[in-house]
N, CA, C, O and CB atoms as a CASP TS submission, in Angstrom:
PFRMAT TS
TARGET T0000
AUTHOR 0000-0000-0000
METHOD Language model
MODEL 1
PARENT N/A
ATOM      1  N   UNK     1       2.229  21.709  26.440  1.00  0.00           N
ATOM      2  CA  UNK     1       3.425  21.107  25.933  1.00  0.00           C
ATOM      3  C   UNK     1       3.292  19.591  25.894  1.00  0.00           C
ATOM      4  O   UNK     1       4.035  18.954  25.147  1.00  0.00           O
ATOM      5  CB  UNK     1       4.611  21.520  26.770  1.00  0.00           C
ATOM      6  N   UNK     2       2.593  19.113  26.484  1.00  0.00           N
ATOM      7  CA  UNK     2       2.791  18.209  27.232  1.00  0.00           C
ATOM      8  C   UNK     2       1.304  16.906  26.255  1.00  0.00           C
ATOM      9  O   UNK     2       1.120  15.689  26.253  1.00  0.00           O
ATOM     10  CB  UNK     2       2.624  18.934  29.118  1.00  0.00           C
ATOM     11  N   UNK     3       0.626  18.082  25.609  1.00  0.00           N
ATOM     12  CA  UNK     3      -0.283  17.712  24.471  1.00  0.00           C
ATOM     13  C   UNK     3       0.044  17.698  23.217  1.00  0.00           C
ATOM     14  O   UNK     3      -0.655  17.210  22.329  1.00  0.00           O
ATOM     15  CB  UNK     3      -1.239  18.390  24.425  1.00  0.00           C
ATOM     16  N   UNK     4       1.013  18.176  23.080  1.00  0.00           N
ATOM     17  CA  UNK     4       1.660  18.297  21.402  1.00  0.00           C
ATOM     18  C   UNK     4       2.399  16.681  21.278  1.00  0.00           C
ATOM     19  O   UNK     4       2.315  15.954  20.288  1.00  0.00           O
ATOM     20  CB  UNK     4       3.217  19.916  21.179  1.00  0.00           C
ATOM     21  N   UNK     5       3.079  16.386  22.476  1.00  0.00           N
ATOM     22  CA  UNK     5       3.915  15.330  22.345  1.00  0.00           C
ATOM     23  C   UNK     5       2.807  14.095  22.273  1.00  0.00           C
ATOM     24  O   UNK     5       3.141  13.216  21.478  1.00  0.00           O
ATOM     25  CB  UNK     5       5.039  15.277  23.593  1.00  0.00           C
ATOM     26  N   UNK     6       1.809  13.918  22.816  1.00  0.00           N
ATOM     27  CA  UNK     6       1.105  12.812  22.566  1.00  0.00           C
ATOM     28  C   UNK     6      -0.309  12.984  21.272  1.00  0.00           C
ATOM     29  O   UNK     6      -1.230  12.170  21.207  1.00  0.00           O
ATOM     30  CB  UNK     6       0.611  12.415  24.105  1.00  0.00           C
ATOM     31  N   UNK     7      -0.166  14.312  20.274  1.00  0.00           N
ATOM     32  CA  UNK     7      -0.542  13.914  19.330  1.00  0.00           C
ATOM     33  C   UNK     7       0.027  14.163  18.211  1.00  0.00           C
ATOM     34  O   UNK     7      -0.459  14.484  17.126  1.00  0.00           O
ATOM     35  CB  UNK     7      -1.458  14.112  19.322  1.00  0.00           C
ATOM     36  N   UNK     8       1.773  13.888  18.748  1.00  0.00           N
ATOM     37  CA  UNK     8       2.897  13.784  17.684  1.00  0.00           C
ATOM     38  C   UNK     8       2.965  12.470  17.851  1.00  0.00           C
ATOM     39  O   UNK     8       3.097  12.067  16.696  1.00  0.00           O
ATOM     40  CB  UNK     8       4.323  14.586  17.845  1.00  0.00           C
ATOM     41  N   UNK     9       2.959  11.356  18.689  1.00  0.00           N
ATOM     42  CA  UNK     9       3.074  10.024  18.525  1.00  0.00           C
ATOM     43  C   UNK     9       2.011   9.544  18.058  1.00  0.00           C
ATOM     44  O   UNK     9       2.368   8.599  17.355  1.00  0.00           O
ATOM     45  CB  UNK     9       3.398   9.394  19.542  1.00  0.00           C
ATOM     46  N   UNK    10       0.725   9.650  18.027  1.00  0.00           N
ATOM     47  CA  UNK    10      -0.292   8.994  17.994  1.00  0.00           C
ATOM     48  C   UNK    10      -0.373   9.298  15.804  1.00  0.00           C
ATOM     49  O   UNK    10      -0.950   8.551  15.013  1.00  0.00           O
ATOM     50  CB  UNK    10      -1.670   9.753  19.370  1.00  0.00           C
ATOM     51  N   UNK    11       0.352  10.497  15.480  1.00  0.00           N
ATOM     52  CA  UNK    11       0.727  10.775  13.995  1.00  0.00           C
ATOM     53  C   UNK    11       1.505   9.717  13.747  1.00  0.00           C
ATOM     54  O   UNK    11       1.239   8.915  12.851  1.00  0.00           O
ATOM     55  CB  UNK    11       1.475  12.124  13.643  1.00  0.00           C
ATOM     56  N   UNK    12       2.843   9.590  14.747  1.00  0.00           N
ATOM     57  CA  UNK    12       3.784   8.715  14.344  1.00  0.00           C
ATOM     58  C   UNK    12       3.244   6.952  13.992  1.00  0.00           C
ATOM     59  O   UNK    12       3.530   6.385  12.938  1.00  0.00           O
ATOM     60  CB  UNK    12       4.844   8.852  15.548  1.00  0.00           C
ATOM     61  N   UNK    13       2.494   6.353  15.036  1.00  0.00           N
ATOM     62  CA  UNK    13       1.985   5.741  15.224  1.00  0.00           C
ATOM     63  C   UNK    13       1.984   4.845  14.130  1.00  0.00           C
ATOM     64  O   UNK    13       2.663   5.016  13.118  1.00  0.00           O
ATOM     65  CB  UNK    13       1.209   6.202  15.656  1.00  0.00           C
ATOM     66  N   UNK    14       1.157   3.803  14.346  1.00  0.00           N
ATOM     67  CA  UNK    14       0.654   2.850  12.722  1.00  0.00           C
ATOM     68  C   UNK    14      -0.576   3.382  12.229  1.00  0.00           C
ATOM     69  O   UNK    14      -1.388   3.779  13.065  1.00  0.00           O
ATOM     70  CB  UNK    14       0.257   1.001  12.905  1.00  0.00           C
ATOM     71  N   UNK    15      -0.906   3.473  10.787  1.00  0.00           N
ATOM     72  CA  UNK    15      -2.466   3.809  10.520  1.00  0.00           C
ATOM     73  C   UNK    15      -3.327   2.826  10.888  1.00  0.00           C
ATOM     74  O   UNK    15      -3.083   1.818  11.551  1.00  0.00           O
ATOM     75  CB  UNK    15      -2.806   4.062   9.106  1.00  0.00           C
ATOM     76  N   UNK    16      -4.476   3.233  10.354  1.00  0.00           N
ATOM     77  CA  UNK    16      -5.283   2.412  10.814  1.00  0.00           C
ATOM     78  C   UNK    16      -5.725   1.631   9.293  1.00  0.00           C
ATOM     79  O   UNK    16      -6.376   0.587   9.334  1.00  0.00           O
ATOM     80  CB  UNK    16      -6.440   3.200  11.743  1.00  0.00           C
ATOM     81  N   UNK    17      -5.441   2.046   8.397  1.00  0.00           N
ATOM     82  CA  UNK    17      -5.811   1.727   7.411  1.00  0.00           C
ATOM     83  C   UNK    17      -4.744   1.451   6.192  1.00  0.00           C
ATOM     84  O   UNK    17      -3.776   2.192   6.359  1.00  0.00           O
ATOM     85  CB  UNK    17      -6.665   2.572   7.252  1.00  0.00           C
ATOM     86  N   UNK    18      -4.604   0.661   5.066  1.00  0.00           N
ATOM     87  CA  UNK    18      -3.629   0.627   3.703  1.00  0.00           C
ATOM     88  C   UNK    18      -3.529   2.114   3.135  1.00  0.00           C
ATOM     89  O   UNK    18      -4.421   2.943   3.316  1.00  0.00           O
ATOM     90  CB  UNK    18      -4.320  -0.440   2.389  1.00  0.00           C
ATOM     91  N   UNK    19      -2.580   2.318   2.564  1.00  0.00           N
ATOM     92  CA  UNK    19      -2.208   4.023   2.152  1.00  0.00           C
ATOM     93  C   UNK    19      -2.986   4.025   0.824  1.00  0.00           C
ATOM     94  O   UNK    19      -2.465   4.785   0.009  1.00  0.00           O
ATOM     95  CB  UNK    19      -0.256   4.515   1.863  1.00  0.00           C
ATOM     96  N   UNK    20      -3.963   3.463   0.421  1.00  0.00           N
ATOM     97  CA  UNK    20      -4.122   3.053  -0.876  1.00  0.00           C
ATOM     98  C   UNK    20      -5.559   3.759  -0.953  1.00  0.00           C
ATOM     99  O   UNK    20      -6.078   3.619   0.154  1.00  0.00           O
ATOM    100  CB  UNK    20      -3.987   1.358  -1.161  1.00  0.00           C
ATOM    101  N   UNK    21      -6.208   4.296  -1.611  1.00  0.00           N
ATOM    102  CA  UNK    21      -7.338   5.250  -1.824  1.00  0.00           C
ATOM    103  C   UNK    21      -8.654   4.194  -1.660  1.00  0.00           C
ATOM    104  O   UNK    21      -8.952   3.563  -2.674  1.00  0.00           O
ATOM    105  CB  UNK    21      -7.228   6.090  -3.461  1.00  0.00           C
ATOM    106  N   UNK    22      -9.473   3.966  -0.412  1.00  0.00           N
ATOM    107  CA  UNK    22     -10.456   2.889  -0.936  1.00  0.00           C
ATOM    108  C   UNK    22     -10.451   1.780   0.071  1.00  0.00           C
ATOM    109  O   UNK    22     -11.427   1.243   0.595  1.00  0.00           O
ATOM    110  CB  UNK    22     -10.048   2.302  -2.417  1.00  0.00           C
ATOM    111  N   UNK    23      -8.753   1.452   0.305  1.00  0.00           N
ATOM    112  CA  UNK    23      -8.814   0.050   0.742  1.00  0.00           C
ATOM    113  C   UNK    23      -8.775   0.227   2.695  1.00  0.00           C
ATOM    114  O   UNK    23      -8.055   0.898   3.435  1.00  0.00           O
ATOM    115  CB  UNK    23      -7.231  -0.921  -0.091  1.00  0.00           C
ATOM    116  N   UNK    24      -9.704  -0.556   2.912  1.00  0.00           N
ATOM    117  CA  UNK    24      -9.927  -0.630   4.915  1.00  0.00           C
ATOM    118  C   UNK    24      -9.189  -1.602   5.596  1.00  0.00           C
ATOM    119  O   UNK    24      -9.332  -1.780   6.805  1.00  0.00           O
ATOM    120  CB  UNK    24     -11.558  -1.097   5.528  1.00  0.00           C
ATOM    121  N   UNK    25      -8.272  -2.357   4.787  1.00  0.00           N
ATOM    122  CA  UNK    25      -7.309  -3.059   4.980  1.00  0.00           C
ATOM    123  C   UNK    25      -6.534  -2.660   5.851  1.00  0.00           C
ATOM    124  O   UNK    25      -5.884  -1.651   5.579  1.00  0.00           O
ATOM    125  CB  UNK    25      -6.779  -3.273   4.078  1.00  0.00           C
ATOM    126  N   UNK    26      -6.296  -3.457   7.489  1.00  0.00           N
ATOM    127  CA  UNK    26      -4.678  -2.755   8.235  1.00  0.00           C
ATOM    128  C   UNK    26      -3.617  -3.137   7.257  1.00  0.00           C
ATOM    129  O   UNK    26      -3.565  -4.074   6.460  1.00  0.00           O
ATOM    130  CB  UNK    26      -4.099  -3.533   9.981  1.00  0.00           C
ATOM    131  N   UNK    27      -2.682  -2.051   7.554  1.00  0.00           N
ATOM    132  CA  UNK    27      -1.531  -2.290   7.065  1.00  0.00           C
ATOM    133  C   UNK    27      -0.287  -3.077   7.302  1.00  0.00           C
ATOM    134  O   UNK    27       0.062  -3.072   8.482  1.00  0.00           O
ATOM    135  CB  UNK    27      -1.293  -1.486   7.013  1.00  0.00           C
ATOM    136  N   UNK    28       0.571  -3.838   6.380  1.00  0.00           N
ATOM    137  CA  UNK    28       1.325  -4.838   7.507  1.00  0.00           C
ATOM    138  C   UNK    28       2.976  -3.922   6.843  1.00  0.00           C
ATOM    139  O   UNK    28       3.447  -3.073   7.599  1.00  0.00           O
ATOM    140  CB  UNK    28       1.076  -7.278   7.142  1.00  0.00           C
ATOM    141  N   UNK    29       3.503  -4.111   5.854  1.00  0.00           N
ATOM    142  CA  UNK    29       4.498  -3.808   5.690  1.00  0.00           C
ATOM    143  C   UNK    29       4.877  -2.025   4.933  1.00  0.00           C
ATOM    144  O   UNK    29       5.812  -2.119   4.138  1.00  0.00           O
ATOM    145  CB  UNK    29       4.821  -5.003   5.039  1.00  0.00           C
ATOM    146  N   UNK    30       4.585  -1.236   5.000  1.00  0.00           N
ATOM    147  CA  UNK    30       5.331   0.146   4.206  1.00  0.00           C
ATOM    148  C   UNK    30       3.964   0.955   4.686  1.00  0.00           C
ATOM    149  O   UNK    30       3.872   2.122   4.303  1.00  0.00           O
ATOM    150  CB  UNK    30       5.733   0.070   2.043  1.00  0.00           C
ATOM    151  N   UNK    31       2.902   0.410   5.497  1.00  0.00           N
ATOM    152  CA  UNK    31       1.494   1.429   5.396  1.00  0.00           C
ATOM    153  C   UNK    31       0.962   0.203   4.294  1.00  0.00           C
ATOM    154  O   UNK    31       0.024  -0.052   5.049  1.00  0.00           O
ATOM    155  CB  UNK    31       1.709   3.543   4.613  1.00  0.00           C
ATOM    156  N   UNK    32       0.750  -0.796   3.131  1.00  0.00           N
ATOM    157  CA  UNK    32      -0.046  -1.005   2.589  1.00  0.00           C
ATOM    158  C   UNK    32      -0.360  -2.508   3.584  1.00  0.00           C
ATOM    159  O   UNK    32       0.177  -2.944   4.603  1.00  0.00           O
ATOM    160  CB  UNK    32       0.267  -0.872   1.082  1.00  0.00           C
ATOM    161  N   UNK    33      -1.548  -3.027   2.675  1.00  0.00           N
ATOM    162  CA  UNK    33      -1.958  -3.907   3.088  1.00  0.00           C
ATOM    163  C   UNK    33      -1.114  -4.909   2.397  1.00  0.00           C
ATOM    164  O   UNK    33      -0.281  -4.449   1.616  1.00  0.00           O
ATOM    165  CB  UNK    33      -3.243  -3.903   3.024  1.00  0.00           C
ATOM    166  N   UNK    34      -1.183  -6.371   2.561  1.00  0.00           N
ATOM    167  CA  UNK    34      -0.579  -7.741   1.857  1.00  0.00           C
ATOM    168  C   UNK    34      -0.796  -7.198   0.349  1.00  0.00           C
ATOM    169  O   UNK    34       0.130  -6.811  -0.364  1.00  0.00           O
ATOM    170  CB  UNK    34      -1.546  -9.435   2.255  1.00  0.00           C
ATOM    171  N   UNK    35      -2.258  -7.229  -0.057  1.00  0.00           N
ATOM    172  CA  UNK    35      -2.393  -7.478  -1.455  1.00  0.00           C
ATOM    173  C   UNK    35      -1.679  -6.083  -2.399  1.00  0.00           C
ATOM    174  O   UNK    35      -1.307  -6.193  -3.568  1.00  0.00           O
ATOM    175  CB  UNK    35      -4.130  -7.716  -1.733  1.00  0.00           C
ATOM    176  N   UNK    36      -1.604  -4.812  -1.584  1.00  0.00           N
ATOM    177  CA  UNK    36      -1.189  -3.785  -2.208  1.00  0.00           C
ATOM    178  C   UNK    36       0.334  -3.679  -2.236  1.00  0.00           C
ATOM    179  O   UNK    36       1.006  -3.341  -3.211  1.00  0.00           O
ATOM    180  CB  UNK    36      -1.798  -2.712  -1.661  1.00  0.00           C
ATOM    181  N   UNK    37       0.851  -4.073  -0.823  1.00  0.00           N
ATOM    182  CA  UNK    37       2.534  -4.166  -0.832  1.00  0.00           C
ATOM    183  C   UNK    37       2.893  -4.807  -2.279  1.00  0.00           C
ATOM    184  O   UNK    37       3.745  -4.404  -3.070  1.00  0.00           O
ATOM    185  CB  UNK    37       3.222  -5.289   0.556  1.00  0.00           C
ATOM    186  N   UNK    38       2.023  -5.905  -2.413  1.00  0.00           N
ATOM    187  CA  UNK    38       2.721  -6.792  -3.735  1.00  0.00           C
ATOM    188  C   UNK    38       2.806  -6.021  -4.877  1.00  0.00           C
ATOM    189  O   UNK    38       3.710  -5.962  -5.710  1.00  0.00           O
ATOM    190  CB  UNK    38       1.887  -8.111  -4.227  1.00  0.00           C
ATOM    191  N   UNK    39       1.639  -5.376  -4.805  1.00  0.00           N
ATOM    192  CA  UNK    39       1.279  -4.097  -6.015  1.00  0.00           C
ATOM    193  C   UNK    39       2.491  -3.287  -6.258  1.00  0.00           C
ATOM    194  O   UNK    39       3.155  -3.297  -7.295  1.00  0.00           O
ATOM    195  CB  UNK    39       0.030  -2.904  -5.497  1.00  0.00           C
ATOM    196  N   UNK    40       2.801  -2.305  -4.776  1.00  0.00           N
ATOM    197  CA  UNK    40       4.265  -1.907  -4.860  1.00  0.00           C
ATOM    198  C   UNK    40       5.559  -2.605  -5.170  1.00  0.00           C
ATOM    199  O   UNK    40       6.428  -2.018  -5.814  1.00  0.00           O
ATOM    200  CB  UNK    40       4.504  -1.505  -3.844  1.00  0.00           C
ATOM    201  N   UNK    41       5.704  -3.706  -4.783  1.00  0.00           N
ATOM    202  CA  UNK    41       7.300  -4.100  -4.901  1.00  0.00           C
ATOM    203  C   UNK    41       7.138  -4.626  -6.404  1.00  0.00           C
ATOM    204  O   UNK    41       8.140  -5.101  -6.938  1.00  0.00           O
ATOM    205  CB  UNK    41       7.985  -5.449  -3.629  1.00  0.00           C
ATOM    206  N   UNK    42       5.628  -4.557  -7.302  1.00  0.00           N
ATOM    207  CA  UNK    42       5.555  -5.086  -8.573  1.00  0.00           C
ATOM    208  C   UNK    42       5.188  -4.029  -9.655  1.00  0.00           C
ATOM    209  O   UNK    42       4.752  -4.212 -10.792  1.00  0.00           O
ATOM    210  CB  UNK    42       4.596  -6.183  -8.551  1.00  0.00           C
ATOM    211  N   UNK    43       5.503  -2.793  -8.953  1.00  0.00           N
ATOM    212  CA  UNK    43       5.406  -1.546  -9.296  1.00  0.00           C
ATOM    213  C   UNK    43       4.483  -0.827 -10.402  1.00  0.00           C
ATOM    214  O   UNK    43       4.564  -0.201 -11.459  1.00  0.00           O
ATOM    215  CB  UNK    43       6.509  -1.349  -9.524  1.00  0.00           C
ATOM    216  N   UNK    44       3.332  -1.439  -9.251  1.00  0.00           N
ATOM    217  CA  UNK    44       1.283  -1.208  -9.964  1.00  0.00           C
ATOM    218  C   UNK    44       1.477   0.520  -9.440  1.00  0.00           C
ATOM    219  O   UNK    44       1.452   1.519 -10.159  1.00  0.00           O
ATOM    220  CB  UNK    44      -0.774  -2.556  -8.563  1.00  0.00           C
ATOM    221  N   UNK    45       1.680   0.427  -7.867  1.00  0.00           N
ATOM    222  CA  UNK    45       1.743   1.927  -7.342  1.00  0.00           C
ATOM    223  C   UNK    45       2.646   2.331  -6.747  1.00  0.00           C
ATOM    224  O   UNK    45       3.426   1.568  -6.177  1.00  0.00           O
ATOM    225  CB  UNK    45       0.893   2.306  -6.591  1.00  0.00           C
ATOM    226  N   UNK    46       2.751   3.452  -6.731  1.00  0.00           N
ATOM    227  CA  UNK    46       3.737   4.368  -6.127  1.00  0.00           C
ATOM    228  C   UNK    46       4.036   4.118  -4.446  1.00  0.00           C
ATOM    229  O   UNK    46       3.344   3.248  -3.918  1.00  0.00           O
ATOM    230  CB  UNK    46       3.149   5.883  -6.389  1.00  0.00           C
ATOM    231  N   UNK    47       5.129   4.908  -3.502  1.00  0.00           N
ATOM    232  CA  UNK    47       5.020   4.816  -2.290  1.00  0.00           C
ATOM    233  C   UNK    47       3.982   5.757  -1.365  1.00  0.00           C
ATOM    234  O   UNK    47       3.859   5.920  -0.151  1.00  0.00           O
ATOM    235  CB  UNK    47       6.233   4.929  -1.986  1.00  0.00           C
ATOM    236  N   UNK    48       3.258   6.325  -2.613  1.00  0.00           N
ATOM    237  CA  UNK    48       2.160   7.147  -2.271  1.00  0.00           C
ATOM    238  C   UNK    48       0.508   6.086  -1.969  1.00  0.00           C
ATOM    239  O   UNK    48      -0.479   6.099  -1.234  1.00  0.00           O
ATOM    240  CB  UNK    48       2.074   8.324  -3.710  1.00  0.00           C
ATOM    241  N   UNK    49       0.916   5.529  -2.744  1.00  0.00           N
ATOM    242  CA  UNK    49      -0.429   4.599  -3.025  1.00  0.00           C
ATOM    243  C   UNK    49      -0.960   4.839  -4.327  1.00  0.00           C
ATOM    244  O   UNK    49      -1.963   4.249  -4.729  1.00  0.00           O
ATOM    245  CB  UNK    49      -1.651   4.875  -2.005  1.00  0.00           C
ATOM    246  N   UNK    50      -0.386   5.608  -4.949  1.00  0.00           N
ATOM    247  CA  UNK    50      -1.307   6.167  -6.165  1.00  0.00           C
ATOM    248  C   UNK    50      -0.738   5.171  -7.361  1.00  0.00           C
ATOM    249  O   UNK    50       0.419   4.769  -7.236  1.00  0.00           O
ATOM    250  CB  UNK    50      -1.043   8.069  -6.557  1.00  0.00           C
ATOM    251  N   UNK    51      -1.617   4.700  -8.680  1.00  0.00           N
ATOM    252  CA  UNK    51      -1.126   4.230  -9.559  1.00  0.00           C
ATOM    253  C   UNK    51      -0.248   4.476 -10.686  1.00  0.00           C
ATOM    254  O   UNK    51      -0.678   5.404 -11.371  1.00  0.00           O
ATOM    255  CB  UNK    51      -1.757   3.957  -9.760  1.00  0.00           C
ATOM    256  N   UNK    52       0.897   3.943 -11.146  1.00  0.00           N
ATOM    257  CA  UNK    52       1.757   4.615 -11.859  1.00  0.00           C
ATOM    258  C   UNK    52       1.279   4.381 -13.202  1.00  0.00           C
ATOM    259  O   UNK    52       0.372   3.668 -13.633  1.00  0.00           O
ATOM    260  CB  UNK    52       3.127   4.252 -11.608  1.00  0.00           C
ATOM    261  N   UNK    53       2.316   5.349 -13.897  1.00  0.00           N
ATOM    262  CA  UNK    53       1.649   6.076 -15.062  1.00  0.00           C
ATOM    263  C   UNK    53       1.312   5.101 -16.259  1.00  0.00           C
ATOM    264  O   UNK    53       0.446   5.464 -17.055  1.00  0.00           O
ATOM    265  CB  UNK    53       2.621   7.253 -15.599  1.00  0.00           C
ATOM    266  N   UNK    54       2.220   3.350 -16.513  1.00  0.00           N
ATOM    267  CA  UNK    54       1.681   2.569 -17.384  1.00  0.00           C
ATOM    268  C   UNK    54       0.675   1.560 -16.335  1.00  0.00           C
ATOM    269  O   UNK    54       0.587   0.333 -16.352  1.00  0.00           O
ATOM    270  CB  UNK    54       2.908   1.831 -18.305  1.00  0.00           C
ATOM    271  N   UNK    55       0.087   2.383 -15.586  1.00  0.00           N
ATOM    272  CA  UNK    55      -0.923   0.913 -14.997  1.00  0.00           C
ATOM    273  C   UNK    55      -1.164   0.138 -15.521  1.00  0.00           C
ATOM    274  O   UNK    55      -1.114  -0.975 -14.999  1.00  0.00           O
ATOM    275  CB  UNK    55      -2.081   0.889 -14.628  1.00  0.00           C
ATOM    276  N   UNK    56      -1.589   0.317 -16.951  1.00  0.00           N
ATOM    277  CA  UNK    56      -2.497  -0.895 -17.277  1.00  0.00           C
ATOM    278  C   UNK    56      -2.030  -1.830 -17.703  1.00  0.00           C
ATOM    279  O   UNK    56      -2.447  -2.980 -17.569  1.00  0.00           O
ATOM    280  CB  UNK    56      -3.387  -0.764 -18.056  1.00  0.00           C
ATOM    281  N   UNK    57      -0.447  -1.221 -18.679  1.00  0.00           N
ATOM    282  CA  UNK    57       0.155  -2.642 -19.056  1.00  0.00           C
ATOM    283  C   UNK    57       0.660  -3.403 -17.843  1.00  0.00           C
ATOM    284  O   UNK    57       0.557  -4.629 -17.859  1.00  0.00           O
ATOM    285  CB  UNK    57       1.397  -2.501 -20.078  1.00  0.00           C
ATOM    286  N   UNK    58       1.279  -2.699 -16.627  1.00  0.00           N
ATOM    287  CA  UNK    58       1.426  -3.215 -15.872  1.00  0.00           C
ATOM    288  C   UNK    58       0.817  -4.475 -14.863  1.00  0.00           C
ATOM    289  O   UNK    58       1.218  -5.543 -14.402  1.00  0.00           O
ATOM    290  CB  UNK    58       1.587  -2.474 -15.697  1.00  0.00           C
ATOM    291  N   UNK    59      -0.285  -3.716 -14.840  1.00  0.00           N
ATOM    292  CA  UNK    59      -1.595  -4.680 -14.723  1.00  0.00           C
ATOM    293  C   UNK    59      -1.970  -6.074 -14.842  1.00  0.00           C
ATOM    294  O   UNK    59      -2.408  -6.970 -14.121  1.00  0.00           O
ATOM    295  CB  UNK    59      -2.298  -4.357 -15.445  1.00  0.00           C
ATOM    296  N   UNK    60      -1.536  -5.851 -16.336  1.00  0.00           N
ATOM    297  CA  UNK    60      -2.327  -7.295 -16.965  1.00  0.00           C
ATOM    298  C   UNK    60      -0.977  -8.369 -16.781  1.00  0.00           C
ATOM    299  O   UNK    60      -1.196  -9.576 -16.673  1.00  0.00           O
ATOM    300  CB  UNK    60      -2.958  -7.123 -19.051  1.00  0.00           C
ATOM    301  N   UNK    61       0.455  -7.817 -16.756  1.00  0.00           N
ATOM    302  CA  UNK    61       1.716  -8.526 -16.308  1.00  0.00           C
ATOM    303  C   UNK    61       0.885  -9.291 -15.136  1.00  0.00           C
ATOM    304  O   UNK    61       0.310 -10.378 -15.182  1.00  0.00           O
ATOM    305  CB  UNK    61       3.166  -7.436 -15.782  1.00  0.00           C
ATOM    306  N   UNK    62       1.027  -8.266 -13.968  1.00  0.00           N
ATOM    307  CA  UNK    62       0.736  -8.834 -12.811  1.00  0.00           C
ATOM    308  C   UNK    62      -0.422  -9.387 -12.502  1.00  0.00           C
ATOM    309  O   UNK    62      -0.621  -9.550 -11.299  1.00  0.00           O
ATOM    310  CB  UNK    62       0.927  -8.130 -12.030  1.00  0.00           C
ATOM    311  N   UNK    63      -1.367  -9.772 -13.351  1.00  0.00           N
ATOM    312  CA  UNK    63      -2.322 -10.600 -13.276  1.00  0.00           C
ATOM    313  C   UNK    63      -1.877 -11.762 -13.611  1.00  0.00           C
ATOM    314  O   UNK    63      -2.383 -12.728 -13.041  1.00  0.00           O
ATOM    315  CB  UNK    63      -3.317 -10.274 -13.914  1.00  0.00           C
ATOM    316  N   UNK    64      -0.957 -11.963 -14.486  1.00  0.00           N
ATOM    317  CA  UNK    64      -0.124 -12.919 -15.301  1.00  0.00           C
ATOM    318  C   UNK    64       0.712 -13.881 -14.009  1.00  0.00           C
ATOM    319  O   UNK    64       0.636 -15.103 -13.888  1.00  0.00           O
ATOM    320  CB  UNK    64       1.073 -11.918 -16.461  1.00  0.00           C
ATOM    321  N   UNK    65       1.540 -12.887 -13.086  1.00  0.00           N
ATOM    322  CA  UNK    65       2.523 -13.203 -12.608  1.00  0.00           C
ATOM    323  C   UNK    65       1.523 -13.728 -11.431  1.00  0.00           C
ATOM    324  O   UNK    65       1.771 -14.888 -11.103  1.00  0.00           O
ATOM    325  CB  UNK    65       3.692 -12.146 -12.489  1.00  0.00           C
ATOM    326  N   UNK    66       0.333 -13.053 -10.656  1.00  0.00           N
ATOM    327  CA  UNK    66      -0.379 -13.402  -9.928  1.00  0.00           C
ATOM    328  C   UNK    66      -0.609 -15.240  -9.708  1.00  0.00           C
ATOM    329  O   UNK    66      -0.372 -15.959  -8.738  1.00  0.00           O
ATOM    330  CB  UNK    66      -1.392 -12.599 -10.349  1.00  0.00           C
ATOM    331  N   UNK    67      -1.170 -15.548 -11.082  1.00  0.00           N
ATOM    332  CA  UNK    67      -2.155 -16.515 -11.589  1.00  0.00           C
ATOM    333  C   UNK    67      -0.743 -18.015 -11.829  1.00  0.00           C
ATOM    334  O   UNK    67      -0.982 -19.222 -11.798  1.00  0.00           O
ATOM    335  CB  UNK    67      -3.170 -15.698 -13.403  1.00  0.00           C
ATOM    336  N   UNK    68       0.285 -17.514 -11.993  1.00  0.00           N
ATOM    337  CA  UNK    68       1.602 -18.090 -12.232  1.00  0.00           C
ATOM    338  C   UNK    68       1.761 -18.606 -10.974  1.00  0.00           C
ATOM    339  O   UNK    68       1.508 -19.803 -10.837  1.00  0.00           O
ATOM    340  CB  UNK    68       2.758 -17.151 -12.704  1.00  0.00           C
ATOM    341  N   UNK    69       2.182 -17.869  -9.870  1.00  0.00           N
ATOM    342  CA  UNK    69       2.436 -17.954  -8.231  1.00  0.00           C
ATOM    343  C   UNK    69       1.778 -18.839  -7.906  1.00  0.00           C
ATOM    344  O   UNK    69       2.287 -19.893  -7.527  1.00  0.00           O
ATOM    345  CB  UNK    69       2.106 -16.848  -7.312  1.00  0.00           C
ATOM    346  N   UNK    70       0.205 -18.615  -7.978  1.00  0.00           N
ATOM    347  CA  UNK    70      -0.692 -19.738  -7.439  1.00  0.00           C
ATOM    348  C   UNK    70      -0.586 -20.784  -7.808  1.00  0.00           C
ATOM    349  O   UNK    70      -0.460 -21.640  -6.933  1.00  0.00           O
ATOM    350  CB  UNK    70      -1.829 -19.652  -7.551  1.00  0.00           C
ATOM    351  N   UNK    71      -0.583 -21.150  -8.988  1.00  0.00           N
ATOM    352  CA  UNK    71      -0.621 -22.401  -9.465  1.00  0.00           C
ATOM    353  C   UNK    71       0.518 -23.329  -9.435  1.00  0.00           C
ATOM    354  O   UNK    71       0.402 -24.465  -9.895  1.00  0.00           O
ATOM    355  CB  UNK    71      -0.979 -22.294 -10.604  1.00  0.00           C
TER
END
């Protein structure tokens, strides 16, 4: 009993990694990493990690909006 509960927290836990297919990044805010959260709240990917269905136009926006920020 007493083993179920400590590898139900250690599930609960933080990952160790971004939810994102690939990336070894820790995660800081939702499971992704910095550069992928932005991805999400700029809606490149899903809360899955996976990419949504106009990626690409999306994409080239947020390369746009990226390159904008910095400068």
């Amino acid at each position: 009993m007493g083993d179920n509960n400590k590898k139900k927290q250690k599930e609960e836990s933080g990952a160790l990694h971004c939810k994102v297919k690939g990336c070894k990044h820790s995660p800081s805010k939702f499971s992704f990493c910095t550069e992928h959260f932005d991805q999400f709240k700029f809606g490149l990917i899903n809360k899955n990690g996976e990419p949504c269905m106009d990626f690409e136009k999306k994409e080239a926006q947020y390369k746009i909006h990226k390159e904008s920020k910095s400068a």
